[in-house]
N, C-alpha and C positions, 0 to 999 in steps of 0.2 A: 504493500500500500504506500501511496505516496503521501506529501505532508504540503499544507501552505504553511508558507514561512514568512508571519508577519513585517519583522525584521531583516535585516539585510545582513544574514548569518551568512559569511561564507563559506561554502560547502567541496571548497578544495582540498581539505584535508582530507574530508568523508573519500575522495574519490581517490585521492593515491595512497589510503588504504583499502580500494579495493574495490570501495562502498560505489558503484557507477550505476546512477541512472538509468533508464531508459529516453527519458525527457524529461529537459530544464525549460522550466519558462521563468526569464527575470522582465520584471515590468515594474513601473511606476514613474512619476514625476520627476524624481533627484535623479537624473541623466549621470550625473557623478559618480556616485556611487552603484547607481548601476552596472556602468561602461566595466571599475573598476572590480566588480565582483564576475563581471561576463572575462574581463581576461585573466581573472585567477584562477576562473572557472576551466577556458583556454587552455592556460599554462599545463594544469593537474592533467587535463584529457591528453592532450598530445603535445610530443618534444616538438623542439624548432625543427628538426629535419621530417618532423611528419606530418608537418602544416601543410606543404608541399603537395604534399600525396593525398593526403586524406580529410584534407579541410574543406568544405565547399559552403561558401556563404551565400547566398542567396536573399531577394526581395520581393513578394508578392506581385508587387506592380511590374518587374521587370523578366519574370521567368513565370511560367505557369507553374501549378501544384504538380505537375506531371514532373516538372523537374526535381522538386523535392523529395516527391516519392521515390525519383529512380535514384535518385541519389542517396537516402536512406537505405534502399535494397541492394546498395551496388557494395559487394565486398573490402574490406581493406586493403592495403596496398602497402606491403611491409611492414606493418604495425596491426597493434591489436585489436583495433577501432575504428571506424569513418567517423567523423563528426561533420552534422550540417545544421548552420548555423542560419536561423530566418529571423531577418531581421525586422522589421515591423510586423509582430504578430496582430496589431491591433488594425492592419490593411488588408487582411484577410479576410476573402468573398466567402459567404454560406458554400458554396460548391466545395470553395477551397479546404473548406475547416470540415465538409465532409468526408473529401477525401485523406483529411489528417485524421480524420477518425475511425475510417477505413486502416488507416495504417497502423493506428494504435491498438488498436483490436489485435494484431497479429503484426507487432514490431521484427525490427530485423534483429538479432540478438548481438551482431557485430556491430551498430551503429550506436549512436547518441545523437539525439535530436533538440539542438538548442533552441527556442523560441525568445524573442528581447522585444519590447516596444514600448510606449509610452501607457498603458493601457491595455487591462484583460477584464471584459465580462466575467463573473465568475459564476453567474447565471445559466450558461452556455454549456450545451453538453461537450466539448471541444476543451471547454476549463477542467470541468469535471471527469473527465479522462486524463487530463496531461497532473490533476492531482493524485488519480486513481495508480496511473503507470509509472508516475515522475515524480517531481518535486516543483514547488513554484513559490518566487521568491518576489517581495512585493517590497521595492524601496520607494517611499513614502518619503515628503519632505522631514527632514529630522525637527524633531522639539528641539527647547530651547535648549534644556540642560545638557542634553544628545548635543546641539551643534556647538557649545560651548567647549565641551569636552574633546569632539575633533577638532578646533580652534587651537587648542593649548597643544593637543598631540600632534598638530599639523606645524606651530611655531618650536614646538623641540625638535621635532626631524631637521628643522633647518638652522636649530641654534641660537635662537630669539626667547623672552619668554611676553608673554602676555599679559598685563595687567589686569584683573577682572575688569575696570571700569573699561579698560580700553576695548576690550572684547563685547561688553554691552554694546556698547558705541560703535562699534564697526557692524554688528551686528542690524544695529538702527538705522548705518547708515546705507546699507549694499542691501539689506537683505538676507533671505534664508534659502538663497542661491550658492549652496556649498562649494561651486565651483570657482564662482566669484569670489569668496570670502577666501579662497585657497591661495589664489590669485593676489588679492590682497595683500593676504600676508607673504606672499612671497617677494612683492615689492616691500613690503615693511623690512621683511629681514635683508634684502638688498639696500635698503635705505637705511637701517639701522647697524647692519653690521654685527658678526655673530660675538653673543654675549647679551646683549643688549638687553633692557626692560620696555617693551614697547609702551607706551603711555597715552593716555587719550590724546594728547596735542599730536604726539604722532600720526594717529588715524584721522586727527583732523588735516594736518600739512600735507599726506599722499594721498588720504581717499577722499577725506571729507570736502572737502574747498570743490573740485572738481565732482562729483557726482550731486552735489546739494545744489550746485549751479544750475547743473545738467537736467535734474528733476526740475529749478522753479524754474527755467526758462520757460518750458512746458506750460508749467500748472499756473505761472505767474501770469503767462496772456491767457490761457484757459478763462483763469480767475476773473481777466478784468474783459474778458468779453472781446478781445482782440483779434478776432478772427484771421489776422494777415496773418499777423505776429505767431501765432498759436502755428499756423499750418509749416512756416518758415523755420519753426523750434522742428515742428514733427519729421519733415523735411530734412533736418540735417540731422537729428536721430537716426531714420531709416540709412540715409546717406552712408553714417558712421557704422554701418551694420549693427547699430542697434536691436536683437527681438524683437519683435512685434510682442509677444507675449511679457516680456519683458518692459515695453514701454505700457502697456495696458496695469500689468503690477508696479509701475512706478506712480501713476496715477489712482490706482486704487488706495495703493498706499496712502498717497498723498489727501485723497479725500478722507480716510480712517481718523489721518492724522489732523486734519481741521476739522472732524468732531470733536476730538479729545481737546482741541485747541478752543473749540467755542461753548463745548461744555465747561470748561474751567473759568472761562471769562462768563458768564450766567451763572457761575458759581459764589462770584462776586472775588476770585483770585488776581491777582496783581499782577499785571505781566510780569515782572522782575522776579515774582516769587513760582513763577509757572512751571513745571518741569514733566517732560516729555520725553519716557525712557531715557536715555543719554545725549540727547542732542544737546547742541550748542546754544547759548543763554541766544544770540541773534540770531538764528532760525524759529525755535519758540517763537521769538517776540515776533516775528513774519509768519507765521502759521495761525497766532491768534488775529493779527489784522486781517490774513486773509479769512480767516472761522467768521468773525463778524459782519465780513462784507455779502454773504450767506449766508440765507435762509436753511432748515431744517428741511422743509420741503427740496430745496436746491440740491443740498448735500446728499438729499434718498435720493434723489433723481440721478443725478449723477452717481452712483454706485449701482443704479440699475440698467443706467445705459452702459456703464463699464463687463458689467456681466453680460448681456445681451452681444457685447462685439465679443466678448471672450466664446462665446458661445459660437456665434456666425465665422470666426477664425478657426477655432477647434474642429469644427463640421466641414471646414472646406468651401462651405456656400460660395463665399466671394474670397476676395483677393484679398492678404491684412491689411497692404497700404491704403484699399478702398473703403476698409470699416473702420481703419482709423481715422481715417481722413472725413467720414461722415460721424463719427464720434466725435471727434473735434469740433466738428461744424455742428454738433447738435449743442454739446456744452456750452457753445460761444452762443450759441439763440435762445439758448434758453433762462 
């Protein structure tokens, strides 16, 4: 029997003692930590000289399930295993996933079938096979105290250490984008030099200055109804290869953050005395002027037109630069 695996456990040990699969599916949102459980995963299955011979990757969109299948049933090639590797499971047509289901019924006993994507039904008889025969591994964006913790063990790999406050704060200011935050810190410990105690002014000097600008250019004309201005921000976001999904979490963000900003001011709180997770005392004091220049109603609106393009991007419907660019245009109207 196979197991879902809430956690992002990895299961390369299980396999070079022995312990092998039939099929893996690793799925979820933290792309990060997926990526790096899929090549550990890699590693345990086949040496570098049998990638060669017996790796076959594959894409939904770009091979049909005929080729998955023969390639699952096609024997090893000096090694003891074929491994194939499909990458967007969550692109996979009903024909498709019946024919994986066909094949899980009666696997090849030489293979391993890796499935990876952003996203698994687990509703789906196709799920509930690849639990039945396999294992499936679900990385989820990490909590805080989880991302804190790779934060510290991320700045010892490279000889830096982290201050709590300064980890809140970079946290507040990038996000719970692990990859980003990795990133980060690896310019911090390039910036700080090994030894060092990173310290919030630090994360304010490499990350903060530039990503706080970057969000209120954005939200700044958003806010004041700029429409030129607004599209000309979006514009060099996209430009700068920006996410799309990423710019949509920057702005969500940033509306979260002018409720907590205009609930404190209705609270009868002082700007000076306002504090907003780790941010910087002049961002607060710009977060509450914008909370004010906004209505309650504004603010639900805008968080539901922000889900509404997250929705229309994730589906494919249109194109992100075009639901951004009507997301824009709706916040600047309304």
């Amino acid at each position: 029997m196979g197991r879902l695996v809430k956690t992002g456990h990895s299961v390369a040990e299980q396999v070079r003692r022995g312990e092998v699969a039939l099929v893996y599916c690793l799925y979820g949102e933290d792309e990060y930590r997926r990526e790096q459980a899929l090549n550990q995963l890699l590693d345990a299955l086949l040496t570098e000289s049998e990638r060669d011979l017996n790796l076959d990757q594959i894409r939904p969109g770009e091979a049909g399930t005929q080729s998955i299948l023969g390639s699952a049933r096609t024997l090893p090639f000096l090694g003891p295993r074929r491994v194939v590797l499909v990458r967007g499971v969550d692109e996979l047509s009903k024909a498709q996933q019946e024919e994986l289901l066909a094949y899980l019924n009666d696997p090849s006993p030489t293979s391993c079938l890796v499935l990876a994507g952003r996203s698994l039904d687990l509703r789906t008889r196709l799920a509930a096979a690849i639990q039945k025969k396999g294992m499936v591994l679900h990385f989820d964006h990490m909590k805080a105290d989880s991302l804190k913790e790779a934060l510290v063990a991320a700045a010892k790999e490279r000889g830096v250490r982290l201050q709590p406050d300064a980890i809140s704060l970079l946290i507040d200011l990038v996000g719970d984008d692990l990859r980003q935050l990795i990133y980060a810190v690896e310019k911090l410990a390039l910036f700080g030099g090994e030894g060092v105690e990173i310290l919030p002014q630090h994360i304010e000097a490499m990350v903060g200055e530039t990503r706080v600008r970057t969000i209120f250019q954005l939200t700044d004309t958003v806010s004041g109804r700029d429409l030129d201005g607004a599209l000309r921000s979006l514009t060099s976001l996209l430009d700068a290869g920006e996410e799309p999904l990423k710019i949509l979490g920057m702005l969500a963000r940033q509306i979260r953050l002018l409720f907590q900003a205009k609930a404190l001011r209705e609270q009868g709180t002082p700007v000076s005395r306002m504090t907003i997770g780790r941010l910087p005392p002049r961002v607060v004091a710009t977060l509450a002027e914008q909370g004010a220049s906004r209505s309650w109603g504004q603010l639900t609106g805008a968080l539901q037109s922000i889900s509404r393009a997250d929705m229309a991007i994730k589906s494919g419907r249109s194109a992100a630069p075009m639901v951004l660019s009507g997301l824009v245009w709706s916040l600047c109207r309304t």
